[in-house]
LUMMARRO-978588 format. One record per residue (C-alpha): residue in one letter; x, y, z. Coordinates in steps of 0.2 Angstrom, whole numbers, plus 2048, in hexadecimal, padded with zeros to 3 digits. Layout:
# residues N
AXYZ ...
***
This chain:
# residues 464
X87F867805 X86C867802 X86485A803 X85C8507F5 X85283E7F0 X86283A7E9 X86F83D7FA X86183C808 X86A82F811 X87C82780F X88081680A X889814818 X87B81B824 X87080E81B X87F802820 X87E805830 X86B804833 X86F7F182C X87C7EE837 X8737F2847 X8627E7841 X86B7DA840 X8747DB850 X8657E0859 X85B7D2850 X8677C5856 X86B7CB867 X8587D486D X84F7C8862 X83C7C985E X82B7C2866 X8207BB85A X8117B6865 X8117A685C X81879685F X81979284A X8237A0846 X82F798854 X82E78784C X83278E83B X83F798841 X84778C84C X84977E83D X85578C835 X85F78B844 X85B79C84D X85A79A861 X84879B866 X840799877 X82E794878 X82879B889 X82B7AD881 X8277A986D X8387B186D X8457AF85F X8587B285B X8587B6847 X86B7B3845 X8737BF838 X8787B182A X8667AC82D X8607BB829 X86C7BF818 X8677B1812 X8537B6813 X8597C780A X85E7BB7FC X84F7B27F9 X8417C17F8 X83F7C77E4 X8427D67E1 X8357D77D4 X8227D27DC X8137CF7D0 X8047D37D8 X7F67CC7D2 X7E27CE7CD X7D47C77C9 X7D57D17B7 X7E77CA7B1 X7E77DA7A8 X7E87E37B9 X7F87DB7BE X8037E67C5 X8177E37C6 X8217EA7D4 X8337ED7CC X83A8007D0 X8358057C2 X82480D7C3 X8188137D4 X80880A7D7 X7FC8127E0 X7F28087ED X7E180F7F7 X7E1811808 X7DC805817 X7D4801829 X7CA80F828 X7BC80F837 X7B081D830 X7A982481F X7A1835817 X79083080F X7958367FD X78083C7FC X77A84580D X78E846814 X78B83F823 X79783582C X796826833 X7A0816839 X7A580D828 X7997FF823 X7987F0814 X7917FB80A X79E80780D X7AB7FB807 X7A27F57F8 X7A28077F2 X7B580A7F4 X7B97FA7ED X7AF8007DE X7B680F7DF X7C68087DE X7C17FD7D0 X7BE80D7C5 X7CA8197C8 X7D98177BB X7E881C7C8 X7E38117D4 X7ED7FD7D1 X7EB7F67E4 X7DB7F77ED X7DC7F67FE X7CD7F080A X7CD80280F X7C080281D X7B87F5828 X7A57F1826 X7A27F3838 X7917EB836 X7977DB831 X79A7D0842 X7AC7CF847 X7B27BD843 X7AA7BD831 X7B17D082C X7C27CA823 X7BA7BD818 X7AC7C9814 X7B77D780F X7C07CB804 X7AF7C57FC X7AB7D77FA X7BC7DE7F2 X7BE7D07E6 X7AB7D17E2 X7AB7E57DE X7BF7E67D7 X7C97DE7C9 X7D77E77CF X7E67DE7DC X7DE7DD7EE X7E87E27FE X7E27DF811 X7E77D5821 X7E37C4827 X7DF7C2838 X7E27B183C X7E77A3833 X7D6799834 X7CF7A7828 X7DC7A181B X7D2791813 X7C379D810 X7CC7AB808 X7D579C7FC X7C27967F7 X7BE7A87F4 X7CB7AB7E8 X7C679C7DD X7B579F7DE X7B77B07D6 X7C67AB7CA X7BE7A07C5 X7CB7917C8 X7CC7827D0 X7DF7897D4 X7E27957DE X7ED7A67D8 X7F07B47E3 X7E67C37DF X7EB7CC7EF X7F77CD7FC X7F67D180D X7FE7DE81B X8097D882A X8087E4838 X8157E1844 X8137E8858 X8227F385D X82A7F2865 X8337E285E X8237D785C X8167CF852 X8047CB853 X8037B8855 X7F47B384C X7F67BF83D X8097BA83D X8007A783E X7F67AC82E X8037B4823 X80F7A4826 X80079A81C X7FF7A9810 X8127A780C X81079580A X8047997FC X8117A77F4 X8037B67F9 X80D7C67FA X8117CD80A X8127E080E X81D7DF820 X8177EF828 X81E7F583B X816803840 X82280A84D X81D81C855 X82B827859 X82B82A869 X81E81D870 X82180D86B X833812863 X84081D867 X83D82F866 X84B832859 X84682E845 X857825846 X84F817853 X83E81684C X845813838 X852805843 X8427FE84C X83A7FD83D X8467F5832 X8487E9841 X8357E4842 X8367E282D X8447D582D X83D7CE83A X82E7CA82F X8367C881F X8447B7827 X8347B082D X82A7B181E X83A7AB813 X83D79B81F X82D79681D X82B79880A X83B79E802 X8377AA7F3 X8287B17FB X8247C37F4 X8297CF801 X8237E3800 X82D7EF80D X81F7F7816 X82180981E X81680D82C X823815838 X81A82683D X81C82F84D X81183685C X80C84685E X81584C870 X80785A873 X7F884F871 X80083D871 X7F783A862 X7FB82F851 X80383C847 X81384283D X81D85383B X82485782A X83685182F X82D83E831 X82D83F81D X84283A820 X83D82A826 X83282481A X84082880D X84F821816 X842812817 X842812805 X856812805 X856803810 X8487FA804 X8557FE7F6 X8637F77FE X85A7E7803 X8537E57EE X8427E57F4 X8337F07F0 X82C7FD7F8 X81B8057FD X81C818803 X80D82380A X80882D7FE X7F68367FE X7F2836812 X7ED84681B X7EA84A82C X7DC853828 X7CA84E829 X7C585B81A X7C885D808 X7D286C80E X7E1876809 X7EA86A817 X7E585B80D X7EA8617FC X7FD866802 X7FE85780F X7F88497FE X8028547F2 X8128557F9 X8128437FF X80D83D7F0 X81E8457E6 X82883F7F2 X8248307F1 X8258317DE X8358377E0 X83C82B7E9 X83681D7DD X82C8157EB X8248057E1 X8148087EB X80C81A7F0 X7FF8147FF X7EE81E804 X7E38237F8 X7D08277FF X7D1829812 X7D283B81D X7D683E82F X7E6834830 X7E0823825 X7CE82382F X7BF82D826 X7B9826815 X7B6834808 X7B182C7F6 X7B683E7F0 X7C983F7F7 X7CB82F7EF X7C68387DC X7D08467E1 X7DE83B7E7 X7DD8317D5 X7DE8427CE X7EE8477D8 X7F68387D5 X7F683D7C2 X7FC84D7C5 X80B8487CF X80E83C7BF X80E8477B3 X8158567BD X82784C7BE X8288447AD X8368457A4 X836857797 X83B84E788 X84C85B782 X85085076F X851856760 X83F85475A X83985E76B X84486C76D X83E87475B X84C87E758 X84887F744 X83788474A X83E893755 X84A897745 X83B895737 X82E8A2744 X83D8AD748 X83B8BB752 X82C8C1757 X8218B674D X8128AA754 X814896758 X800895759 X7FC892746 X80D886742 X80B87573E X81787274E X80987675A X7FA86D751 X80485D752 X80B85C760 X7FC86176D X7F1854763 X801848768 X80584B77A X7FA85C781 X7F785A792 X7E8863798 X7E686C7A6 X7DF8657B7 X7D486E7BD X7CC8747AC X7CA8857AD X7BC88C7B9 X7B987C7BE X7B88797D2 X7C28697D5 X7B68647E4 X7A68677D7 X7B185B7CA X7B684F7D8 X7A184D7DF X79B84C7CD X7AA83D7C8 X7A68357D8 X7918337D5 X79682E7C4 X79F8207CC X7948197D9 X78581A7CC X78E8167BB X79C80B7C1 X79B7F57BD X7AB7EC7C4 X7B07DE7B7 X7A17CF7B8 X7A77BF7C4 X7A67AE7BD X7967A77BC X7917A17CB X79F7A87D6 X7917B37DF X7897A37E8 X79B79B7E8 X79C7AA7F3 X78F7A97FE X792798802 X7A279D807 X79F7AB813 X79079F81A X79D79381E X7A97A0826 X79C7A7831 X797795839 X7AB790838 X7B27A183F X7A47A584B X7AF79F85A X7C07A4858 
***
């Protein structure tokens, strides 16, 4: 049998995957690098030992966390409008993130990603209809170290209405993120806008003070994407088998945590498994890594939680021919498999080069892939067969009623139009942008609010 979306993996397979993290989880274990994941842990009776920030997660302990996730996560903005709901029944598209360099959308120079860099894509993000999630989607390498995380905050809530999306360092950084969310909502109370990524360290570990930072996050209900990163053959096992195990392994491991600490907080299933490239040793993926992320997707199902799915990467570092197949057929696929969230608009060279114009080209694809699998609507009304009677045979539809009414009711135009060179349309849309473009005004006087904030963060941080 062919496989499909539909019979990609077996329920029992899906079974199986289960059973074995929940064996290894017990009987391996995890390292957390942190004491306070240990203390958290340990008050929900899993066996933990202090010298190796190791811990047992027993399997009752670990069903009951799967109980307590929603199946349904709000994420929210600054605009209430801009809300978007996580629920299985539509794909949200996110930008992408941690890029370290940028294509200057004027000369085309390139050059290591900067603060204005990051203002621009969070503008970008701002304007560009298909995009719901805007992800800190490269570092301003220009502002110092221990003050970068805040100021990317400052900047993505300043230049975006839209849900924010990027990871906290250390827990320290926490207090200032919370003032900076009043100060630009406007609220003495403080609402989560964003949520924040979890990168585990395979094999079977966690970064302790990010893991230190999301346990205050999850005390303030912020939504958490868990996302291991395993690499088949380097820090996983070779097989796709063993990496999607690993994976769901290092998930779990985050998800019990996270629940112990604040049961019900929003939990998003992450999917960063990719593998290494045995003739250069580099970051990579063949075509056949596209299984993984689906059976990922199966597992997310099974566990009644959402979903977020690469969607629009490319290897490449040009808006080539290998971009356009790579985004395209990654981005139906992910449709396809009714992933809540398609990951990666904006970035070449495997998630590293900025390029303001892949990210309207992306926003463009994105609609394409929408409208190329939307239902054909077969009723009465649309199939016409009193039309096709009235015309008959060999007559012409152009001049019936018919035709007028329903183009002016659902026509959908053709991308590009015709003659049109979609990397003249994509230049031309993106100047429009970065000249023409106003995110939604802050409150007044959240822009001092701001400064105060990051002044007191740069003094406060300095030595951590």
């Amino acid at each position: 049998m062919s496989p499909s979306l539909n019979n990609f993996v077996a329920p029992q397979d899906i079974e199986r995957i289960h059973g074995h993290s929940l064996d290894l989880l017990e009987r391996v274990g995890i390292n957390y690098k942190t004491p306070k994941a240990l203390q958290v842990l340990e008050k929900m009776g899993c066996p933990v030992d202090y010298e190796r920030n190791w811990a047992s997660l027993p399997r009752d302990v670990v069903e009951w966390a799967l109980v307590q996730a929603p199946r349904v996560v709000r994420l929210q903005a600054r605009d209430p409008a801009r809300d978007v709901v996580l629920n299985g029944r539509a794909s949200h598209h996110t930008t992408d993130s941690q890029g370290t360099e940028a294509i200057d959308l004027e000369s085309g120079d390139r050059h290591d990603s900067n603060a204005e860099d990051l203002r621009r894509v969070c503008l970008f993000g701002d304007a560009l209809d298909r995009v719901d999630i805007v992800n800190v989607t490269v570092s301003a390498s220009d502002v110092p170290a221990h003050l970068r995380t805040i100021f990317h905050f400052a900047q993505a809530f300043t230049h975006t209405s839209k849900h924010v999306r990027t990871g906290v360092l250390n827990a320290e950084q926490v207090p200032f993120i919370v003032e900076l969310v009043k100060a630009t909502t406007g609220s003495v109370e403080f609402r989560p806008i964003f949520s924040v990524v979890d990168c585990t360290i395979s094999p079977l570990m966690h970064d302790g003070p990010m893991t230190e930072a999301c346990l205050e996050l999850a005390r303030l209900n912020v939504p958490i994407m868990v996302y291991p990163m395993p690499l088949a053959g380097g820090t996983s096992p070779v097989t796709l088998g063993g990496t999607i195990l690993l994976h769901n392994i290092e998930f779990l491991s985050g998800l019990v945590l996270f629940q112990a600490v604040n049961p019900g907080t929003p939990i998003i299933y992450g999917s960063g498994a990719s593998q290494l490239d045995m003739h250069t040793g580099r970051y990579g993926g063949s075509a056949n890594g596209v299984g993984t992320q689906l059976v990922l997707c199966e597992l997310a199902r099974f566990y009644n939680l959402p979903i977020n799915l690469f969607g629009l990467s490319t290897k490449s570092h040009s808006l080539d021919a290998q971009y356009g197949y790579e985004a395209m057929a990654n981005v139906i696929m992910a449709r396809l498999a009714g992933a809540d969230e398609i990951y990666s608009m904006g970035l070449l060279g495997s998630s590293q080069v900025l390029s303001l114009e892949k990210m309207v080209l992306d926003n463009h694809l994105a609609r394409l892939a929408e409208e190329m699998l939307q239902s054909v609507q077969v009723d009465e009304e649309h199939l016409q067969a009193e039309l096709i009677e009235r015309v008959g045979i060999g007559g012409s539809y152009l001049t019936q009623r018919e035709t007028r009414d329903f183009t002016r009711r659902g026509y959908m135009p053709m991308w590009p139009p015709a003659g049109q060179n979609v990397l003249e349309i994509a230049r031309a849309e993106a100047l429009e942008i970065l000249h023409n473009h106003r995110p939604p005004p802050l409150p007044a006087g959240a822009l001092d609010k701001i400064e105060i904030i990051l002044a007191e963060a740069d003094v406060s941080l300095q030595d951590l």
